[in-house]
Biotite code that builds the C-alpha atoms (Angstrom):
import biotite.structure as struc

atoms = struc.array([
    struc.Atom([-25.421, 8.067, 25.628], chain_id="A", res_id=1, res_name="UNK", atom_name="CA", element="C"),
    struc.Atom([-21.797, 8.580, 27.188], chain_id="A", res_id=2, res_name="UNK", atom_name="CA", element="C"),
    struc.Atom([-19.038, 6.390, 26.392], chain_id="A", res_id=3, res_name="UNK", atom_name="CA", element="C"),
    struc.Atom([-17.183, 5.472, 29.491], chain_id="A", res_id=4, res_name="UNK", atom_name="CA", element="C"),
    struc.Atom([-13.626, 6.916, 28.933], chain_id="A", res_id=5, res_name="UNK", atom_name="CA", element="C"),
    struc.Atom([-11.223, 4.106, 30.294], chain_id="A", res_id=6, res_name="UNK", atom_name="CA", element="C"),
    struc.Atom([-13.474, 1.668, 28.110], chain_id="A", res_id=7, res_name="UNK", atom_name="CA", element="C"),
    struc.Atom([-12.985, 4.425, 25.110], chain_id="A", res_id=8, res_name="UNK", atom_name="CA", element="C"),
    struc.Atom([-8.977, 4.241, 25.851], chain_id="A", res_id=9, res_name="UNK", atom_name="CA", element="C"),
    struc.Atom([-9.418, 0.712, 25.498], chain_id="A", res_id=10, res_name="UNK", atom_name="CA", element="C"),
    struc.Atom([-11.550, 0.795, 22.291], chain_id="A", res_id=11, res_name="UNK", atom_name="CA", element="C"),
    struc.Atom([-8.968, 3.164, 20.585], chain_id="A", res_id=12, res_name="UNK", atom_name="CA", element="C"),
    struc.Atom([-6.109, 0.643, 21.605], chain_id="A", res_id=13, res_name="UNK", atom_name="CA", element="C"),
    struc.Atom([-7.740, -2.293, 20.128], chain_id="A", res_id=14, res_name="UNK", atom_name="CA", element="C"),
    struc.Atom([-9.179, -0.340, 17.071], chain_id="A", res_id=15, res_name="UNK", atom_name="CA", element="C"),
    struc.Atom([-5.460, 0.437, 16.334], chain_id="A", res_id=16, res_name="UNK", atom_name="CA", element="C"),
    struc.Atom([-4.462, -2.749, 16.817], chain_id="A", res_id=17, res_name="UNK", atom_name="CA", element="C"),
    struc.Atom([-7.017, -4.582, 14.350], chain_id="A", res_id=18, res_name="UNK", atom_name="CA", element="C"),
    struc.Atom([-6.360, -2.098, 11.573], chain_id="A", res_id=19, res_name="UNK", atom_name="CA", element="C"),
    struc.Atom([-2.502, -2.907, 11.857], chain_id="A", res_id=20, res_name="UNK", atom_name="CA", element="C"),
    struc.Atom([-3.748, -6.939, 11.456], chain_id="A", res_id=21, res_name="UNK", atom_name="CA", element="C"),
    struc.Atom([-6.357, -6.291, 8.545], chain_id="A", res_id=22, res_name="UNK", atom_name="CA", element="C"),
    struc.Atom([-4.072, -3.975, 6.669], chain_id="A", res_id=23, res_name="UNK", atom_name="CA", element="C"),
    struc.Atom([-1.306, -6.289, 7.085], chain_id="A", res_id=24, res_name="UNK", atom_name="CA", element="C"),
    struc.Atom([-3.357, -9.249, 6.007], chain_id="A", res_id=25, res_name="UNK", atom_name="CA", element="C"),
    struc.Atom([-4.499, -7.631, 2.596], chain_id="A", res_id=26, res_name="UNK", atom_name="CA", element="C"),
    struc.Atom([-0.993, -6.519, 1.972], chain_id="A", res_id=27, res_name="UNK", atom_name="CA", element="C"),
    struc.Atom([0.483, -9.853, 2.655], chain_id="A", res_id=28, res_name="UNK", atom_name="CA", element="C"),
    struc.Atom([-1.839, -11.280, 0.489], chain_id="A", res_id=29, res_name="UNK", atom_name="CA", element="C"),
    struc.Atom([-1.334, -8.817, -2.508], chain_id="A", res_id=30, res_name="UNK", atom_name="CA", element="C"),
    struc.Atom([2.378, -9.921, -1.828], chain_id="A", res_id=31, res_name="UNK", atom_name="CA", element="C"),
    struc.Atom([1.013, -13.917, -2.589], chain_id="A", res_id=32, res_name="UNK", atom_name="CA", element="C"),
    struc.Atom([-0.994, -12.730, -5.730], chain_id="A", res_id=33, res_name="UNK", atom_name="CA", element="C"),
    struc.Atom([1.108, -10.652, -7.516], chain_id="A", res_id=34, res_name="UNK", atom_name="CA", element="C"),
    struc.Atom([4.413, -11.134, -9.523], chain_id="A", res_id=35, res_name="UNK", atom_name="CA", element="C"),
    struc.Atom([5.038, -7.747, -10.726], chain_id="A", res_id=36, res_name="UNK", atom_name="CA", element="C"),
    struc.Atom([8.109, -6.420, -9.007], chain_id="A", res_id=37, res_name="UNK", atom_name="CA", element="C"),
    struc.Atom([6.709, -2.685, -9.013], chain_id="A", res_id=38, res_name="UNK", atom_name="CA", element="C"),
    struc.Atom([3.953, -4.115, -7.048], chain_id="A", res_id=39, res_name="UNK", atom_name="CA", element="C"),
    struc.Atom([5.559, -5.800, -4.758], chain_id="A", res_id=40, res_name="UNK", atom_name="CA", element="C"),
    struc.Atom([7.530, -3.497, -4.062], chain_id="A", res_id=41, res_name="UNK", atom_name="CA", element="C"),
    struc.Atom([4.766, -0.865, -3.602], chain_id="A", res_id=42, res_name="UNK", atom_name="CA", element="C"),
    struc.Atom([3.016, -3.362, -1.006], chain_id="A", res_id=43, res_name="UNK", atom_name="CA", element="C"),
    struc.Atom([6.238, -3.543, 1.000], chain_id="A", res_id=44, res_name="UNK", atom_name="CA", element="C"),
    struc.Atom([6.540, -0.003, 1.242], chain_id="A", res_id=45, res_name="UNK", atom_name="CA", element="C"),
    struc.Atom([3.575, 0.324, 1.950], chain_id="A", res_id=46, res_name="UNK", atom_name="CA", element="C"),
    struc.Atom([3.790, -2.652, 4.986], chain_id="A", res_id=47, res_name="UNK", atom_name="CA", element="C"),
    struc.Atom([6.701, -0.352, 6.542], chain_id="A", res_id=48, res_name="UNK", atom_name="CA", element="C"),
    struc.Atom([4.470, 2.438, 6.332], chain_id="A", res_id=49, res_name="UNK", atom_name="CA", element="C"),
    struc.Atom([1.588, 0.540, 7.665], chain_id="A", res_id=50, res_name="UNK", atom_name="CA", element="C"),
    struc.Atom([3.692, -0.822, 10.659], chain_id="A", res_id=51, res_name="UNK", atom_name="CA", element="C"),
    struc.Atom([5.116, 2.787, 11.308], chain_id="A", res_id=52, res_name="UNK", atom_name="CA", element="C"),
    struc.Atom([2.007, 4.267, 11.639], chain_id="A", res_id=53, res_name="UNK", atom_name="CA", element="C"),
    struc.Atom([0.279, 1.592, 14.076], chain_id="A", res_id=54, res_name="UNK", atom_name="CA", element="C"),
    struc.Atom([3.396, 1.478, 16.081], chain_id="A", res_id=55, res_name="UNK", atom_name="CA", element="C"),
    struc.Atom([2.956, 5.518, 16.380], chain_id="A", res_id=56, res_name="UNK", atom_name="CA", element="C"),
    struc.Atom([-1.255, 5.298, 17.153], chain_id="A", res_id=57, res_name="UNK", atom_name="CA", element="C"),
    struc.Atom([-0.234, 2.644, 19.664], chain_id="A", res_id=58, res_name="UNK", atom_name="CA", element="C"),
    struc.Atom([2.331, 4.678, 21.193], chain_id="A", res_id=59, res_name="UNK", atom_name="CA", element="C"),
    struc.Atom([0.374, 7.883, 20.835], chain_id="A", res_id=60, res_name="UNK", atom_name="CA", element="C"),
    struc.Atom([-2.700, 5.846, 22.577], chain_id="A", res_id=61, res_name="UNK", atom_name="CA", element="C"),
    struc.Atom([-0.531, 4.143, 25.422], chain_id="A", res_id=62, res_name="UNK", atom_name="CA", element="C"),
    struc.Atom([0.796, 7.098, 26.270], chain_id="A", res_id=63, res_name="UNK", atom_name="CA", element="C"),
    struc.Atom([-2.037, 9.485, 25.512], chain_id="A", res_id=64, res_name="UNK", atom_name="CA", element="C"),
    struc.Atom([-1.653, 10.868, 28.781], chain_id="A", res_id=65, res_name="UNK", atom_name="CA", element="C"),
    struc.Atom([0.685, 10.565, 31.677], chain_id="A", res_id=66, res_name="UNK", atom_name="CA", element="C"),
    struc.Atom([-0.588, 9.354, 34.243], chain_id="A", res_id=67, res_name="UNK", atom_name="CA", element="C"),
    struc.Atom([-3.001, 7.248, 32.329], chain_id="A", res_id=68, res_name="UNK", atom_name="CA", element="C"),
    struc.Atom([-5.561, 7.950, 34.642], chain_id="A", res_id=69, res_name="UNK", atom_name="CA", element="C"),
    struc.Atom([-5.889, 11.386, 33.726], chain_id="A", res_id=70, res_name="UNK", atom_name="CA", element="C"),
    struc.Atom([-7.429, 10.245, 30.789], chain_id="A", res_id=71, res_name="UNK", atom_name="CA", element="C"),
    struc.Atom([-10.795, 9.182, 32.201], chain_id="A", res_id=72, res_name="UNK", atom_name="CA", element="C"),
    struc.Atom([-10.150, 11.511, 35.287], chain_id="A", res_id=73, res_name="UNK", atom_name="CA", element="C"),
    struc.Atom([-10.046, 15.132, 34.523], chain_id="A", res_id=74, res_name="UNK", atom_name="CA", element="C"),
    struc.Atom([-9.659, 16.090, 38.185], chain_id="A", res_id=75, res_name="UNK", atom_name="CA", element="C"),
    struc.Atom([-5.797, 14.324, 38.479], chain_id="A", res_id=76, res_name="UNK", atom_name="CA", element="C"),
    struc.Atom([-3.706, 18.274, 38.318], chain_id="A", res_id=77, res_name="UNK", atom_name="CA", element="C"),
    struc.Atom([-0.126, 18.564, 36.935], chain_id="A", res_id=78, res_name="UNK", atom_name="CA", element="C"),
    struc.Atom([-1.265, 15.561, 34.213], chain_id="A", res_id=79, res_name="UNK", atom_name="CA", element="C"),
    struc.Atom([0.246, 15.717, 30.454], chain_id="A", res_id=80, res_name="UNK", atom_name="CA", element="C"),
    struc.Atom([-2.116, 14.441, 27.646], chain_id="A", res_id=81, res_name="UNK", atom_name="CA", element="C"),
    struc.Atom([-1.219, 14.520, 23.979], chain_id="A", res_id=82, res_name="UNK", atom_name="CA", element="C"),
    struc.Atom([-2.636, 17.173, 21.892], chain_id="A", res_id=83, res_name="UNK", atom_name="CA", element="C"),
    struc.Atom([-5.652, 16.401, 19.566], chain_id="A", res_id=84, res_name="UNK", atom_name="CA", element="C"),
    struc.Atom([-3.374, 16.716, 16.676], chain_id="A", res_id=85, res_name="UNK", atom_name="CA", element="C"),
    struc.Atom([-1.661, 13.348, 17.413], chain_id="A", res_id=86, res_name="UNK", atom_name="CA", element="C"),
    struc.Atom([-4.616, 11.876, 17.627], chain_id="A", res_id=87, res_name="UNK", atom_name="CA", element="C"),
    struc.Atom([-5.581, 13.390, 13.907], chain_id="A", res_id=88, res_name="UNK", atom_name="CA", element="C"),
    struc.Atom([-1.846, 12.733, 12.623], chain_id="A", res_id=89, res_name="UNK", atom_name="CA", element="C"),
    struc.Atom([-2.866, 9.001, 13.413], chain_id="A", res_id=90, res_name="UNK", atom_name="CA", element="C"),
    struc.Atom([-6.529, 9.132, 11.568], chain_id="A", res_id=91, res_name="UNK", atom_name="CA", element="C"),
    struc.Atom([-4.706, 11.059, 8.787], chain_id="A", res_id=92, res_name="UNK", atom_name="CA", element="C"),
    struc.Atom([-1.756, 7.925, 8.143], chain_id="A", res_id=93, res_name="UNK", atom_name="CA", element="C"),
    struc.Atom([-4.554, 5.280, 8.820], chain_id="A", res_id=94, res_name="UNK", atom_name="CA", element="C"),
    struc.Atom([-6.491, 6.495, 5.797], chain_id="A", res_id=95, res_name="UNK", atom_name="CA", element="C"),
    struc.Atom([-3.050, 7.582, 3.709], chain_id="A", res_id=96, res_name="UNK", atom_name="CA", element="C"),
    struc.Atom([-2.631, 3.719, 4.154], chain_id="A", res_id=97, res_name="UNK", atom_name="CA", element="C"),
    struc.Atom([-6.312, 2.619, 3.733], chain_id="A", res_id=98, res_name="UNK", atom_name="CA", element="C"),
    struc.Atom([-6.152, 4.697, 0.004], chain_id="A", res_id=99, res_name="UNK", atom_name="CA", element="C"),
    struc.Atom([-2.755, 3.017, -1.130], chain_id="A", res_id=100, res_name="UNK", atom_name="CA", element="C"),
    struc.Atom([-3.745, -0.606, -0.078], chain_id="A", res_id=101, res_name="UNK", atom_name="CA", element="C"),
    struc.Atom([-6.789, -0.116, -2.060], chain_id="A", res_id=102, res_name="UNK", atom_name="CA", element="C"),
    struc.Atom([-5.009, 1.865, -5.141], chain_id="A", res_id=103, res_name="UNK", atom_name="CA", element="C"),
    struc.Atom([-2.173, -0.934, -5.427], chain_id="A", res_id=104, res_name="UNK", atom_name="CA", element="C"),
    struc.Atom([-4.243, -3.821, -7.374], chain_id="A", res_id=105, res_name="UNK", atom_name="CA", element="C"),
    struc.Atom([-5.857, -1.269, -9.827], chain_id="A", res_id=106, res_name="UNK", atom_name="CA", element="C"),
    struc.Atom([-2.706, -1.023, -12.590], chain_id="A", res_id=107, res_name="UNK", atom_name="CA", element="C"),
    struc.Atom([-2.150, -5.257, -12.802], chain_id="A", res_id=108, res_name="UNK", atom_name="CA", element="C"),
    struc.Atom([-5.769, -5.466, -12.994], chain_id="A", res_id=109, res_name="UNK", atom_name="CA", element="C"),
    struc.Atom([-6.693, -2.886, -15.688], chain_id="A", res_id=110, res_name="UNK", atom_name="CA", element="C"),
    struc.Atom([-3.276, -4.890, -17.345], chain_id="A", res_id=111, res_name="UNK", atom_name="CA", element="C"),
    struc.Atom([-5.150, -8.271, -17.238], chain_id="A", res_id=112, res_name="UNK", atom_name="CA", element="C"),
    struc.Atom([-6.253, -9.542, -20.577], chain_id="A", res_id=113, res_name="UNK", atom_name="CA", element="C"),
    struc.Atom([-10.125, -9.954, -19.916], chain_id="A", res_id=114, res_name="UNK", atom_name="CA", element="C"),
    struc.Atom([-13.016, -8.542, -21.846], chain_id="A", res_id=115, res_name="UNK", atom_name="CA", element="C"),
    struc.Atom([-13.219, -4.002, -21.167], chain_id="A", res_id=116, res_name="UNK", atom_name="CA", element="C"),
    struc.Atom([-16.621, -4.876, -19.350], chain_id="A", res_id=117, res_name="UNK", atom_name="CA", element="C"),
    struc.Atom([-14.493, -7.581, -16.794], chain_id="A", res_id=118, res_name="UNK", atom_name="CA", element="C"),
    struc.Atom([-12.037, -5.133, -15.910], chain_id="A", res_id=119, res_name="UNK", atom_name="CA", element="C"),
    struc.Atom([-14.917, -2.258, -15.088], chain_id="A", res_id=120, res_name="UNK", atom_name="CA", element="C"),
    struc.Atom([-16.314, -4.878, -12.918], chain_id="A", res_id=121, res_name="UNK", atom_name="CA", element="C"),
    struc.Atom([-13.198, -5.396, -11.088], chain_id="A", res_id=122, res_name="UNK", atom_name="CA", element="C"),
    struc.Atom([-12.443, -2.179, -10.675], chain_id="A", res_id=123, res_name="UNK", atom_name="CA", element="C"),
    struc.Atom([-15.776, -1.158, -9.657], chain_id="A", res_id=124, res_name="UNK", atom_name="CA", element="C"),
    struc.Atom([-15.147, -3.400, -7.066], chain_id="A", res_id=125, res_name="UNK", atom_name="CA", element="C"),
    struc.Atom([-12.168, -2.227, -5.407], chain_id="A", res_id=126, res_name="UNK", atom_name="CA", element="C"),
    struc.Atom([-13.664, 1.008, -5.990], chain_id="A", res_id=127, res_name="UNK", atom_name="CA", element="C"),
    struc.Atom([-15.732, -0.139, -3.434], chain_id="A", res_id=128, res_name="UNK", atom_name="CA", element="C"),
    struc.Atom([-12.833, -0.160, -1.016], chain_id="A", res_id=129, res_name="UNK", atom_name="CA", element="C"),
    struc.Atom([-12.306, 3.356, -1.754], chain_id="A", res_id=130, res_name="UNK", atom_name="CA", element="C"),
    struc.Atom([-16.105, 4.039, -0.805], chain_id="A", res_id=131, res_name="UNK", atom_name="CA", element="C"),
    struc.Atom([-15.418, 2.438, 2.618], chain_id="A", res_id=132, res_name="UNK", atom_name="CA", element="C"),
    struc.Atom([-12.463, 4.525, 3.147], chain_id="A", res_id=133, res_name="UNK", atom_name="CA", element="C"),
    struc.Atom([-14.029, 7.723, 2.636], chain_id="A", res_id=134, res_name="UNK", atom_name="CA", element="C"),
    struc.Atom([-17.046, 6.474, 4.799], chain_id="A", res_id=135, res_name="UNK", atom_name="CA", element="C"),
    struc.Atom([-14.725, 5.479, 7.588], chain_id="A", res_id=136, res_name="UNK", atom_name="CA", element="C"),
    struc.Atom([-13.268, 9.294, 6.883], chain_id="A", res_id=137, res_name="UNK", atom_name="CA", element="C"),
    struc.Atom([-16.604, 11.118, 7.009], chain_id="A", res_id=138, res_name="UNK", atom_name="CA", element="C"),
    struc.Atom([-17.254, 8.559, 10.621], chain_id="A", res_id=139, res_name="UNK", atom_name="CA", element="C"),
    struc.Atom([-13.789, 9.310, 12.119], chain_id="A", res_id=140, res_name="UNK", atom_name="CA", element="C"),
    struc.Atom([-14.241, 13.175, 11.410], chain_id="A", res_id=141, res_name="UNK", atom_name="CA", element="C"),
    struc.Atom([-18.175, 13.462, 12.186], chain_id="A", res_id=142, res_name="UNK", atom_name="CA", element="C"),
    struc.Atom([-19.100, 14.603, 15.644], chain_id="A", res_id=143, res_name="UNK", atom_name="CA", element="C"),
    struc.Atom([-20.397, 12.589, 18.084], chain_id="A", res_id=144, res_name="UNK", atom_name="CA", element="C"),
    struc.Atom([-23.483, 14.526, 18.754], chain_id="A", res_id=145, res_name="UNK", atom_name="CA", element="C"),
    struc.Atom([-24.550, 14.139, 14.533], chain_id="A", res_id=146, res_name="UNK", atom_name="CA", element="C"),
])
């Protein structure tokens, strides 16, 4: 089954724009939990470099070609469209991003004073993020005739 093109322009702007809102929502909430200054200041960094990299896939995507039509109509001549590799540069930042988010809580929580077999269990579970994040990898990357 074919994916219309316009509605796939659409479904890349809105993917992009969702990520920026979850990302930013976990960060801003690692901001609330922890009081370690290292921490926090990792999570801002890391916001900037969240915000960057959505503001350049939403960019990238508005602008992926010009005119936008030539997008979804390969017949429009003398059209400009972005190379692939902008399109890759913008996986490769989401899931630079996706892996620091989810490495972040790991030192304060292996610096908790709980029982060994606690902190396994909560790191096992943010390992879990890092499972996602190479799914969504392998997903992204995959072609779409697998």
């Amino acid at each position: 089954m074919l994916i219309d093109p316009q509605s796939a322009w659409f479904a890349i702007l809105w993917y992009i724009i969702t990520l920026f809102f979850v990302k930013a929502s976990i960060l801003l909430l690692y901001l609330q939990i922890f009081t370690h200054f290292w921490v926090r200041r990792a999570c801002q960094i890391i916001f900037a470099l969240v915000v960057l990299s959505s503001l350049w896939g939403f960019i990238v995507t508005l602008t992926a070609c010009i005119p936008l039509s030539a997008f979804w109509d390969i017949t429009i001549q003398g059209a400009y469209c972005h190379p692939v590799k902008y399109f890759w540069a913008n996986t490769g930042m989401h899931l630079g991003t996706d892996y620091l988010i989810f490495l972040v809580p790991l030192p304060p929580i292996w610096g908790l004073t709980l029982p060994r077999r606690q902190k396994v269990i909560l790191v096992a579970i943010f390992a879990l993020g890092f499972l996602y994040v190479f799914y969504s990898a392998v997903v992204r990357v995959a072609p779409a005739d697998m």
